[in-house]
N, C-alpha and C positions, 0 to 999 in steps of 0.2 A: 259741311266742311268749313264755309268764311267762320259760320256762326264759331265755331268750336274756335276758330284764330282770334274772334272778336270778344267772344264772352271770357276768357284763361282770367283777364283782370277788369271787367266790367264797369270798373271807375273811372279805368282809363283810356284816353284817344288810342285807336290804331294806329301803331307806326309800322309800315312795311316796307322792308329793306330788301334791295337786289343787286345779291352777289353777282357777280359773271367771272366766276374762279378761272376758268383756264379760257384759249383759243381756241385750241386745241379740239375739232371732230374727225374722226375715220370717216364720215359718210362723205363728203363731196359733192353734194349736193348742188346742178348746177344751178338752183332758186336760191343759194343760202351765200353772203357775203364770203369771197373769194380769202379774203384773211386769216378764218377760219380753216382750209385746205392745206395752207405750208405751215404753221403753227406747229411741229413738231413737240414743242416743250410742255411736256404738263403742266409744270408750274414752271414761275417767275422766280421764286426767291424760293428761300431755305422757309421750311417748319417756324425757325424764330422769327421771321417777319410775319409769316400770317397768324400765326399764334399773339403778337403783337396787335395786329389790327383788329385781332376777333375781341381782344383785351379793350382796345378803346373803343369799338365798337357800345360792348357791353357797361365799359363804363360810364360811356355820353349819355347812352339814351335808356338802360335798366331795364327794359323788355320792348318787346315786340317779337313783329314776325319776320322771319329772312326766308327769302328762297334765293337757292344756290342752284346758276346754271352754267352756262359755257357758250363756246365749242358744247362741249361732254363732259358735264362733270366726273362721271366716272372715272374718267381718266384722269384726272387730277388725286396725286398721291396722299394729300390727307383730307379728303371730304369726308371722314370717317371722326377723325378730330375734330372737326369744325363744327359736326354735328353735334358731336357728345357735348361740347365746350358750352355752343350756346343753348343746346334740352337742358343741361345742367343750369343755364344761368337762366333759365323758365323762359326764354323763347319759345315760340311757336319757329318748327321749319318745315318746309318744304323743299323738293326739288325736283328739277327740268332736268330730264333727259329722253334721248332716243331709246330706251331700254334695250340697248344693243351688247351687254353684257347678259352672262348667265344668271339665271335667276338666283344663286346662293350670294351672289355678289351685294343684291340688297336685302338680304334678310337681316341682316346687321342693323339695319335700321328700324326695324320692327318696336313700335311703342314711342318713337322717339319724333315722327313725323307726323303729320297732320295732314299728307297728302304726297302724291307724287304725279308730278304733270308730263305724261308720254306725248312723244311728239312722234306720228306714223309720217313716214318720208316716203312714198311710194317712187321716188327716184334712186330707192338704193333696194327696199325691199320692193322685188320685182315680181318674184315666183309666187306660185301657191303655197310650198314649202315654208318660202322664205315669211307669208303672210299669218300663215297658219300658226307659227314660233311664236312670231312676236305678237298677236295677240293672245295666246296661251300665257306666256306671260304677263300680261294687262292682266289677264283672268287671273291668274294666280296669285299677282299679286292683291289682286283686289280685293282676295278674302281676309287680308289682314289689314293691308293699308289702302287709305280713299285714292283713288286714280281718275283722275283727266286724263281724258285722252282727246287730241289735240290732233287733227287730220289736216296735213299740209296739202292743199287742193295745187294738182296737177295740171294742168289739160293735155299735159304730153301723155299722159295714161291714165 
């Protein structure tokens, strides 16, 4: 997976960039910075402001790699754009989430990412049920796109 981030332009240094798109998570985690839990807003500005910075972004530095996290990125209402914006300008992307959406949510991304790094919260996913979901989806995901998975160590469970 680096290899594939590091070889796209091989002449060039690795530059890797880290979004933190929204505050915004549903899980509430009581290990995970409290800021993140009243954050209701998805995003911060309109479309034309981050469609602006994705712009100078790409203009300053002409490639690399970005991952896009949060709170949830998912829940931020154009992480769908920001993707396409910067695959288009030959970025490498990635992104951090809890995979706490339906699995049709990222198929969108298919072809476009270089990985997706799942974060397992076992302070929210607590059941069998609820464990057995969300790595079916790791799983699923995995057969198109690379997945980290990323286990947040408890001692409360």
């Amino acid at each position: 997976m680096i290899q594939s981030i590091i070889t796209r332009d091989g002449n060039k240094p690795l530059q890797w960039f880290i979004w933190q798109l929204n505050l915004h998570c549903p899980f509430h985690c009581y290990y995970c910075n409290e800021f993140t839990w009243g954050d209701k807003r998805p995003a911060r500005f309109t479309w034309d402001v981050y469609n602006r910075m994705c712009d100078e972004i790409i203009e300053r530095y002409e490639y690399g790699h970005i991952e896009l996290t949060g709170g949830e990125p998912l829940y931020f209402p154009y992480i769908d754009q920001i993707i396409d914006k910067f695959y288009k300008a030959g970025f490498t992307v990635g992104v951090f989430t809890n995979l706490g959406k339906n699995i049709e949510a990222y198929k969108n991304w298919l072809g476009k990412l270089v990985y997706i790094a799942a974060s397992y919260h076992p302070d929210v996913i607590k059941t069998n049920e609820q464990r057995e979901g969300w790595f079916s989806r790791a799983k699923q995901l995995a057969k198109d796109i690379p997945i980290v998975v990323r286990c947040m160590l408890d001692p409360k469970h």
